[in-house]
C-alpha positions as CSV (number, residue, x, y, z in Angstrom):
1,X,-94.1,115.3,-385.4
2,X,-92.6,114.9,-388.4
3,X,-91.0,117.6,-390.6
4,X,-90.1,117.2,-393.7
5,X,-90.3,119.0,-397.4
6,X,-91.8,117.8,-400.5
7,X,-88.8,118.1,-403.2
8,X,-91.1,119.4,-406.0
9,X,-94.0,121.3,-404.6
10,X,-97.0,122.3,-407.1
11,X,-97.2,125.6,-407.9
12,X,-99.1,128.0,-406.2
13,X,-102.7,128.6,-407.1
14,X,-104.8,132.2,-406.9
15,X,-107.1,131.9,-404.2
16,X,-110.2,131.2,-406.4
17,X,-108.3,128.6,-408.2
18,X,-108.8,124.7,-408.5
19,X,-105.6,122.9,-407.6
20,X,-103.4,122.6,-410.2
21,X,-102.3,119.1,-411.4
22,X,-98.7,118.4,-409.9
23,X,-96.1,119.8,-412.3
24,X,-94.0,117.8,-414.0
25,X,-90.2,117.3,-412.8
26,X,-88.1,120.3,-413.3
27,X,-85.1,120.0,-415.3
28,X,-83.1,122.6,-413.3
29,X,-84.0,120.9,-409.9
30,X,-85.6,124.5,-408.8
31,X,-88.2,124.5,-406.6
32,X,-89.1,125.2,-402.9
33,X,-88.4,123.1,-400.3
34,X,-91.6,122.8,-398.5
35,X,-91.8,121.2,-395.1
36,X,-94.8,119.0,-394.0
37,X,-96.3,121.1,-391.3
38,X,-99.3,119.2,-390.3
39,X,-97.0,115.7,-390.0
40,X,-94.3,118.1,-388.1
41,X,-97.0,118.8,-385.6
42,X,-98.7,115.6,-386.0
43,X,-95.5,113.8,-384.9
44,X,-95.6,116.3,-381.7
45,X,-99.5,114.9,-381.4
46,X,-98.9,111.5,-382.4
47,X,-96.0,111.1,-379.6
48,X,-98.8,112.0,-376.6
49,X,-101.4,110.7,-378.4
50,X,-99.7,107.1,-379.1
51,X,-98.1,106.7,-375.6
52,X,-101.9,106.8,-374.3
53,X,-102.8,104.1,-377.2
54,X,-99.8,102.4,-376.5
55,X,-100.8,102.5,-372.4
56,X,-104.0,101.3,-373.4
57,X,-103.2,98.3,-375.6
58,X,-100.9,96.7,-372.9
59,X,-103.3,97.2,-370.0
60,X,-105.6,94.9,-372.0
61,X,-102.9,91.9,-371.8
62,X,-100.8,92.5,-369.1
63,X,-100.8,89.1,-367.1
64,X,-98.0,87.2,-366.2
65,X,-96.5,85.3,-363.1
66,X,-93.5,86.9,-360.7
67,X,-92.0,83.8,-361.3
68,X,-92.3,84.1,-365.6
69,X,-91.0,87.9,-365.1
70,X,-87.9,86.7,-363.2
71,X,-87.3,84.5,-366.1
72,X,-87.6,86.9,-368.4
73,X,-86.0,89.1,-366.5
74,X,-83.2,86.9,-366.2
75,X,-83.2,86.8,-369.8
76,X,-82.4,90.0,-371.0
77,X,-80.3,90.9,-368.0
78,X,-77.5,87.9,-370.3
79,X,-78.3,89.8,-373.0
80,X,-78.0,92.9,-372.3
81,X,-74.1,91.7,-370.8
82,X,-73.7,89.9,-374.2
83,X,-73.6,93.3,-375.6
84,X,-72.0,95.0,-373.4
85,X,-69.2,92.1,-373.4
86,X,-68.9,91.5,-377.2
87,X,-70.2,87.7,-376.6
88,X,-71.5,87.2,-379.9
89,X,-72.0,83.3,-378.8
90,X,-74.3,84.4,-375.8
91,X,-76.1,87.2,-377.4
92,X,-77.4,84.3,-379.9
93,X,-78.0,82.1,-377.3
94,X,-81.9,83.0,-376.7
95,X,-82.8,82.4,-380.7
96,X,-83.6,79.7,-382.5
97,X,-80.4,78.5,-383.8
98,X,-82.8,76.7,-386.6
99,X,-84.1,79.8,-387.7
100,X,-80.6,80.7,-390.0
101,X,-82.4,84.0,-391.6
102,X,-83.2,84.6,-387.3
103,X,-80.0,84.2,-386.5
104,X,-78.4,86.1,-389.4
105,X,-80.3,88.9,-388.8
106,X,-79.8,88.7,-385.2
107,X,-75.8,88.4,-386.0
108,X,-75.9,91.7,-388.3
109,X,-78.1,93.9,-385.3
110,X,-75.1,92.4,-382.7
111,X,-72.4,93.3,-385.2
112,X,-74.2,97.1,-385.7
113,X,-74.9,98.1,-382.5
114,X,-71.1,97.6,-381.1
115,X,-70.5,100.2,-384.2
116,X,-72.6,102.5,-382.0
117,X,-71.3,104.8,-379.8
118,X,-73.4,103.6,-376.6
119,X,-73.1,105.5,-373.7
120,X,-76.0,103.2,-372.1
121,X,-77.2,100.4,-373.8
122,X,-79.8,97.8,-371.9
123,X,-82.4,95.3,-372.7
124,X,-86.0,94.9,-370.5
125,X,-89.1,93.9,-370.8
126,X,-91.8,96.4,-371.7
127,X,-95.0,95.9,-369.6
128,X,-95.8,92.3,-369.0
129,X,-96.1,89.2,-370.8
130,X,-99.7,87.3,-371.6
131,X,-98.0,83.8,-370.6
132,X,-94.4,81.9,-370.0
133,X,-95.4,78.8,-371.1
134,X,-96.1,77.3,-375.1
135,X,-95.9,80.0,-377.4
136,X,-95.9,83.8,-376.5
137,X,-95.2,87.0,-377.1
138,X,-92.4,89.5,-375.4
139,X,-92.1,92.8,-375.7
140,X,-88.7,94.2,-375.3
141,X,-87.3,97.6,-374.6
142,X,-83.8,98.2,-376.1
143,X,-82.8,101.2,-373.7
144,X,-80.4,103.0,-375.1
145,X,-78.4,106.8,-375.2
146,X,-75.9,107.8,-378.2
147,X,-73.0,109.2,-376.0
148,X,-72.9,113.1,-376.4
149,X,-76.2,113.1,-378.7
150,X,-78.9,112.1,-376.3
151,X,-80.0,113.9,-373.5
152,X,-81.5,111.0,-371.8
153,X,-81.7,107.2,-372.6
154,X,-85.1,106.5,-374.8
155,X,-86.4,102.7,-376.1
156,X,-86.9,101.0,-378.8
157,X,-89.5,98.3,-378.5
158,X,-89.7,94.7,-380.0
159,X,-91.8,92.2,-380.1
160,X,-90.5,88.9,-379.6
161,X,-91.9,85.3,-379.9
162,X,-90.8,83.0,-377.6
163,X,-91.6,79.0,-377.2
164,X,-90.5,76.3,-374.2
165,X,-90.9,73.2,-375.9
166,X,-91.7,71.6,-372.3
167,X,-91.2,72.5,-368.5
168,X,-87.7,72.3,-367.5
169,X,-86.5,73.9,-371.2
170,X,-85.1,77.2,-371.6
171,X,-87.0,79.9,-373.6
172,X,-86.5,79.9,-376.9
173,X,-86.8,82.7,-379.2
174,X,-88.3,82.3,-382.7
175,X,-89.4,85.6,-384.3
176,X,-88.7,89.2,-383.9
177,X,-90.2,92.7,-384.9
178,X,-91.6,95.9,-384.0
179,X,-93.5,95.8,-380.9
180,X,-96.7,97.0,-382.2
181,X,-96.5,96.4,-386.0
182,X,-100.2,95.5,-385.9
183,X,-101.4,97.3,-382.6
184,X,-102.9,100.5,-382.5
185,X,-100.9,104.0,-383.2
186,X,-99.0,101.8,-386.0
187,X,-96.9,104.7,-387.1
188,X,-94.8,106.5,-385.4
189,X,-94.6,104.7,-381.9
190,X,-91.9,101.8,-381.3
191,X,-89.0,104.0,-383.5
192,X,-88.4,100.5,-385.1
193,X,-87.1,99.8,-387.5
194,X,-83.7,101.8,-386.5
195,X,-80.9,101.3,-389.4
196,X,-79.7,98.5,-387.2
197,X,-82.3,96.6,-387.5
198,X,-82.5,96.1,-391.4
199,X,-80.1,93.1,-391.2
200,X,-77.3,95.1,-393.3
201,X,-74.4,96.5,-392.3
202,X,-74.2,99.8,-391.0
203,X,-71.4,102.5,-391.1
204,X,-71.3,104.9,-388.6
205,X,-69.4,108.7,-388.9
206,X,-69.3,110.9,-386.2
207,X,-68.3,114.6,-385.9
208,X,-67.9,116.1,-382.5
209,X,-71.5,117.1,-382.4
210,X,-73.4,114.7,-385.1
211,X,-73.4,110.8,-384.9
212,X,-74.5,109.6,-388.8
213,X,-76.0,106.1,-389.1
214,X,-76.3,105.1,-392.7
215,X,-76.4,101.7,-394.6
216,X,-72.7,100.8,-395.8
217,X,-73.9,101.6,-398.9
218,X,-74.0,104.9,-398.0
219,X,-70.8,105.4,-396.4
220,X,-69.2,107.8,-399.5
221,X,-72.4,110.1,-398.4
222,X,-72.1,110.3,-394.6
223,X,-68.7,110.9,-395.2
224,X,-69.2,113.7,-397.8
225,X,-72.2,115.1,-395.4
226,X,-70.8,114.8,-392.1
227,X,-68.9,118.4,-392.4
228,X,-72.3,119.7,-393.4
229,X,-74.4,118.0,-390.9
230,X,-71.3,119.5,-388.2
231,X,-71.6,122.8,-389.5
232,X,-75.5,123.1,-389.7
233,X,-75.0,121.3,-386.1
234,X,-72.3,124.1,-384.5
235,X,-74.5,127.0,-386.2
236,X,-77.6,126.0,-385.2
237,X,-75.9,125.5,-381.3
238,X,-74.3,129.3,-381.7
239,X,-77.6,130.9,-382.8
240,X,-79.4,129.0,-379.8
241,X,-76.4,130.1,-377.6
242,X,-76.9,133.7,-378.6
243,X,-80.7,133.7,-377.9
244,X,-79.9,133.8,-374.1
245,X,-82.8,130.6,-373.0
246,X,-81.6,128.9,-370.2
247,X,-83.1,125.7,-371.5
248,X,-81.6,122.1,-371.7
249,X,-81.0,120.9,-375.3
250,X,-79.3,118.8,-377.3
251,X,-75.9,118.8,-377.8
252,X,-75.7,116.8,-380.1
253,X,-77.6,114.9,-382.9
254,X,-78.3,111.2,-384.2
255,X,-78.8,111.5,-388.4
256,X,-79.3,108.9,-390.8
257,X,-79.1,109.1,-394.2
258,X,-81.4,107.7,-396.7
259,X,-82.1,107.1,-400.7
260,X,-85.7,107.7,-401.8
261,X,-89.0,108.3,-400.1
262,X,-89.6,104.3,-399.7
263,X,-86.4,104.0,-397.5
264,X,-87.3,107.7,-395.7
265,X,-90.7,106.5,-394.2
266,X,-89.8,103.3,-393.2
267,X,-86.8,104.2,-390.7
268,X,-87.6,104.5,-386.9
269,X,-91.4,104.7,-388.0
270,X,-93.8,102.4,-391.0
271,X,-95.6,105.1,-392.8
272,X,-98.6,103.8,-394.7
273,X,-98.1,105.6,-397.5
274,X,-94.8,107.0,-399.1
275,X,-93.4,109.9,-397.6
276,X,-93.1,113.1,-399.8
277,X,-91.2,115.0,-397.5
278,X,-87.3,115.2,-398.3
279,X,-86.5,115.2,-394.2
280,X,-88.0,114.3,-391.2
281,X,-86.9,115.1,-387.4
282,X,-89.0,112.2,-385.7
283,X,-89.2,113.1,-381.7
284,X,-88.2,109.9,-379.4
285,X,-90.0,110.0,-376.0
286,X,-87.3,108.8,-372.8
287,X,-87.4,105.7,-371.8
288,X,-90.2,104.9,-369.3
289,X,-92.7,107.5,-371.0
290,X,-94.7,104.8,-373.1
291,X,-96.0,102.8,-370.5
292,X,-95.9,105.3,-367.5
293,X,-93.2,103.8,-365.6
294,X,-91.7,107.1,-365.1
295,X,-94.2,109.8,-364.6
296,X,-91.9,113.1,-364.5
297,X,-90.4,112.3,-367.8
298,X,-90.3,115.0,-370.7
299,X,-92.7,114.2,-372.9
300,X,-89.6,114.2,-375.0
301,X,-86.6,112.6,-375.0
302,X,-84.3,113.3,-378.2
303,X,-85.0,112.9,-381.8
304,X,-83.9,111.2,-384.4
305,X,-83.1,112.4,-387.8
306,X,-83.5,111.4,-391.9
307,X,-82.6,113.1,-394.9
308,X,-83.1,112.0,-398.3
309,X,-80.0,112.8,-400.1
310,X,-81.7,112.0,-404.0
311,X,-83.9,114.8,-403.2
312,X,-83.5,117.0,-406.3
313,X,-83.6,120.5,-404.6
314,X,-80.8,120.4,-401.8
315,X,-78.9,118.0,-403.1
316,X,-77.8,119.8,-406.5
317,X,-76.2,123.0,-405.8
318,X,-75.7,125.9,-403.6
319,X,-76.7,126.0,-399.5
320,X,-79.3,124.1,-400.1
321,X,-77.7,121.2,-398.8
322,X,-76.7,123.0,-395.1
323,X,-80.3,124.4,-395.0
324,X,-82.0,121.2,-394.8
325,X,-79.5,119.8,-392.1
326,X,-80.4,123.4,-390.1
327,X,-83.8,122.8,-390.8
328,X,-84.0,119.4,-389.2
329,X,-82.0,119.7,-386.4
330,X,-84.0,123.1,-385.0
331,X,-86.6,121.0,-384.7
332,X,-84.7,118.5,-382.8
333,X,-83.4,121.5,-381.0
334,X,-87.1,122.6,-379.7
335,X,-88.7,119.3,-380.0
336,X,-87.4,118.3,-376.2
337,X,-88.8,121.5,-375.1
338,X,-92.7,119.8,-376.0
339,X,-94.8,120.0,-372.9
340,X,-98.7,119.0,-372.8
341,X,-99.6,116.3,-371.1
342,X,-101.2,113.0,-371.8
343,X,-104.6,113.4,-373.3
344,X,-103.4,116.2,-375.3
345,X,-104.7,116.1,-379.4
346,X,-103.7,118.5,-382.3
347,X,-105.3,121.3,-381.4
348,X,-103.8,121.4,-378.2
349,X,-100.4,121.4,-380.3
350,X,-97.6,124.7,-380.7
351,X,-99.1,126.8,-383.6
352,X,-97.5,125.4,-386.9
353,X,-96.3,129.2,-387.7
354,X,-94.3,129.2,-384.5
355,X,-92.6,125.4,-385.5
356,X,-91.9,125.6,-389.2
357,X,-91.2,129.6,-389.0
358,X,-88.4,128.9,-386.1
359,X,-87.1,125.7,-388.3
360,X,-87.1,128.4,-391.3
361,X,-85.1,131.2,-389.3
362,X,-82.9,128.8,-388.5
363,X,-82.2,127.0,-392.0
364,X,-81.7,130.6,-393.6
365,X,-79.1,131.5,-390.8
366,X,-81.0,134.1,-388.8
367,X,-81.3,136.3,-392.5
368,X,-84.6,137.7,-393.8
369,X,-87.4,135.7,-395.5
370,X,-87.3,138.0,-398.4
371,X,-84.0,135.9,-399.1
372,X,-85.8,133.0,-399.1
373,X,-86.6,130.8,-402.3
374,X,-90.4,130.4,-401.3
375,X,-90.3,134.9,-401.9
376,X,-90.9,135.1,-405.0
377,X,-94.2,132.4,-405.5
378,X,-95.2,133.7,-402.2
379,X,-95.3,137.2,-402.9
380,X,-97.9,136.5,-405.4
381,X,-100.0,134.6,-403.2
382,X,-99.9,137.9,-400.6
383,X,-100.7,140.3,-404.0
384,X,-103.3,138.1,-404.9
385,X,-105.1,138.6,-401.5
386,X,-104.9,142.4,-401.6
387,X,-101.9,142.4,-399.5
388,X,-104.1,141.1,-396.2
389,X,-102.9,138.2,-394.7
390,X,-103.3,136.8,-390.7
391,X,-100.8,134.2,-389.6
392,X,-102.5,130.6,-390.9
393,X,-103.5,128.9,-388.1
394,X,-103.1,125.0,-387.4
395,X,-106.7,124.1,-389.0
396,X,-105.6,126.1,-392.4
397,X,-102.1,125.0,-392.3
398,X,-102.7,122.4,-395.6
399,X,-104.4,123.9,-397.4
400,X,-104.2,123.4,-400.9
401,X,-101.0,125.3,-402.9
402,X,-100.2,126.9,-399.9
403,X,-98.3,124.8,-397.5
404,X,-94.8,126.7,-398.8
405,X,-96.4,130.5,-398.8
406,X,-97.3,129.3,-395.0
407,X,-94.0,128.6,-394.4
408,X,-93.0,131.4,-395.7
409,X,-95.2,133.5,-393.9
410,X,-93.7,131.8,-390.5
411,X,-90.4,132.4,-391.6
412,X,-91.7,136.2,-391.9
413,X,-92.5,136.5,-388.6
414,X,-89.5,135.3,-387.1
415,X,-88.0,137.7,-388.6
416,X,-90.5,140.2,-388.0
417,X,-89.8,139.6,-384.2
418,X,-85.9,139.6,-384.5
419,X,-86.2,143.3,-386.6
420,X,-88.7,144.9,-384.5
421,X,-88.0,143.1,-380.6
422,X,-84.7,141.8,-381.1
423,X,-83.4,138.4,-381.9
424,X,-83.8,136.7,-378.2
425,X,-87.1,137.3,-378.3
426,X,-87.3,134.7,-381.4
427,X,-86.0,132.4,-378.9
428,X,-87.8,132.9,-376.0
429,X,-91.2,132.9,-378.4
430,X,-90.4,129.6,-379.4
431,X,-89.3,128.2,-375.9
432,X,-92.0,129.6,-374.1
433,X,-94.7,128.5,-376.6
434,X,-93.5,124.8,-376.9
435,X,-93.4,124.9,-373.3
436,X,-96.9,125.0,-373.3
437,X,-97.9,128.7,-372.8
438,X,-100.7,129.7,-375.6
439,X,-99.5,131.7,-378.4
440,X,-101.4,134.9,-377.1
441,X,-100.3,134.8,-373.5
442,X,-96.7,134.4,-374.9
443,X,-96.8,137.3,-377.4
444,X,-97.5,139.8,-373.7
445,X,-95.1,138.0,-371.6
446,X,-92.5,138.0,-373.9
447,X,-93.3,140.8,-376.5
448,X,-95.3,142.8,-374.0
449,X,-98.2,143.4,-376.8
450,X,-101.2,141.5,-377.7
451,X,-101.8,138.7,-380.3
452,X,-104.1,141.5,-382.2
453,X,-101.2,143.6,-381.6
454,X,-98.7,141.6,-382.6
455,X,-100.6,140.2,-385.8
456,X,-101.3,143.8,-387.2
457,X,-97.8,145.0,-386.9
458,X,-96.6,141.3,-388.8
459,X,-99.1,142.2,-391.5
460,X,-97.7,146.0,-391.5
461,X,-94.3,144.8,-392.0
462,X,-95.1,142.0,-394.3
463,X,-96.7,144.4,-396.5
464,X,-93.9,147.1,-396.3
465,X,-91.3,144.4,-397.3
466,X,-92.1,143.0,-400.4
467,X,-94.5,145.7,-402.4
């Protein structure tokens, strides 16, 4: 579920071509933005698909005594009124006042998170502990909503380690990380690290409808993006506004920003290998999805959002800048929309056209893809193939040299829809469709025509537009 674009794509190929070798940088930082489809819509997969793994892997050691719980319980009820109270003595309390890289990190998170605008901020234990006596494991949900930004409280899950040293002596906690660092679903499923865990400080600008969480090295940047991440934030809310869907969605929006691909995938996720994308929108399920405690929840709660501000392409010149920030945050916009059901994989998943096209639309202000810097490239892909193209579907979506013409060719249709139907129809597409309907029972209920239908005259008006 992770969108993102690749800062220095590789040209595009003829269709009979091998894959050319990746260019070399370019010296005028052009070059098209391209968005990683299949991890956009393998985050949407990997959210449903990991809270079953994650269901799964704690059913195998969930054992523990009412009487542990309570303790436990107990526990994290202090803590969580450490917080809340500003008692940095009692929120140490619990670790191992031996341990003085523990404690210093522990120090930095306290000293973070009351720079974070908490509406609701709570720690409890996530499923159930394998023992309460020696040496054991905890895993701890950090319940929490940005005030204004988050629809509905979500978690972030540790894993701590905690020792008695004999029966009458209180817990004692000695290590702390991700909950499921070396579990199953590794990426993408505790949102740890969060930029207050990395035992720096954090700085922390908001604008009325963005909250921005960098490193304090980075606090020159949030400051000089926090108009931009506002405007792309008001715009984006306008546009949504104006396509008439009475659906609930964000507000507002939780952004960090980042420098380099090391730093992008290893923020509220551990990618296994570096990221190529220049931004990602990372969907957050609410709190009690994971583990089933609450079985009505949306399958998403909010999302979280990183940019990498050394990428070459938005970062140098023009709107490039503002149509990333749209970019991202459309997909946060739709992401809480995501209905499926447990069980569900990636073919079960909204057609990749639909999510990168509406994230497209958006990014370029509601204007027409022939405005778009992926046009020109793109236009010779479409010559190339005698002018006959169908919308790529989820299987073809990465296919080599042509993950930016697909975009482009999503971005075509949403503007195809908004010329020939009428803009709310973009948005009650996309609503409907992430809602779970399949595309072709969603191009007759809201388009009143056929997929066939609805492809050909795409194609038609593809055609017309750029020969």
């Amino acid at each position: 579920m992770t969108e993102g674009h690749p800062s220095v794509p590789s040209p595009p190929a003829p269709p009979w071509a091998q894959p050319p070798a990746p260019p070399p940088p370019r010296k005028s930082g052009r070059g098209l933005w391209v968005a990683l489809g299949a991890i956009a819509v393998a985050l949407l997969v990997l959210l449903v698909g990991s809270v079953v793994a994650v269901s799964v892997y704690l059913d195998r050691s969930s054992s523990t005594t009412a009487e542990g719980s309570d303790e436990i319980d107990t526990l994290l009820a202090e803590h969580t009124r450490a917080l809340k109270e500003r008692d940095l003595a009692a929120y140490l309390a619990p670790f191992d006042a031996g341990d003085k890289d523990l404690v210093a990190r522990q120090t930095a998170l306290f000293h973070n998170l009351t720079k974070l605008p908490l509406a609701e901020a709570r720690y409890e234990e996530f499923g159930a502990s394998t023992a309460t006596e020696g040496t054991f494991d905890v895993r701890v949900s950090f319940v929490h909503r940005f005030d204004g930004m988050d629809p509905t409280p979500v978690e972030e899950l540790y894993k701590w380690t905690v020792t008695r040293t004999d029966g009458d002596a209180p817990l004692k906690v000695t290590a702390v990380g991700g909950a499921l660092v070396d579990g199953p679903a590794r990426d993408m499923t505790t949102y740890y690290p969060a930029p207050w865990d990395t035992g720096r400080p954090i700085h922390v600008e908001r604008t009325p409808h963005t909250v921005l969480v960098v490193d304090e090295s980075l606090k020159a940047e949030a400051q000089r993006y926090a108009p931009v991440a506002e405007r792309a934030a008001t715009e984006n809310a306008a546009a949504w506004k104006a396509g008439g869907v009475p659906a609930m969605v964000p507000q507002g929006f939780v952004i960090s920003l980042v420098k380099g691909k090391k730093e992008l995938g290893s923020l509220y996720r551990t990618t296994k290998e570096t990221p190529t994308e220049s931004g990602v929108a990372i969907p957050v399920p609410p709190a009690g999805a994971i583990d089933g405690a609450d079985a009505s929840a949306p399958e998403v709660g909010t999302s979280r959002v990183v940019i990498d501000v050394t990428d070459e392409y938005h970062f140098t010149k023009g709107d490039r800048e503002l149509e990333i920030f749209r970019h991202e945050l459309a997909h946060a916009i739709v992401n809480v929309l995501l209905k499926r059901g447990r069980g569900a994989t990636a073919l079960d998943g909204p057609e990749n056209w639909v999510v990168e096209g509406f994230a497209e639309y958006l990014a370029h202000g509601g204007k027409a893809f022939t405005t778009s810097d992926r046009t020109a490239d793109s236009t010779r892909i479409l010559r190339s193939y005698g002018y006959r193209q169908d919308l790529p579907g989820n299987a073809a979506w990465e296919m080599e040299g042509r993950l930016s013409y697909h975009y482009w060719l999503g971005h075509s249709a949403m503007s195809y829809i908004a010329e020939r139907h009428g803009e709310q129809k973009v948005f009650q597409l996309v609503t409907e469709h992430y809602r779970g309907t399949p595309i072709g029972d969603v191009t007759r209920s809201v388009l009143g025509m056929s997929y066939a239908d609805f492809e050909a005259g795409w194609a038609e008006h593809l055609r017309s537009a750029v020969r």
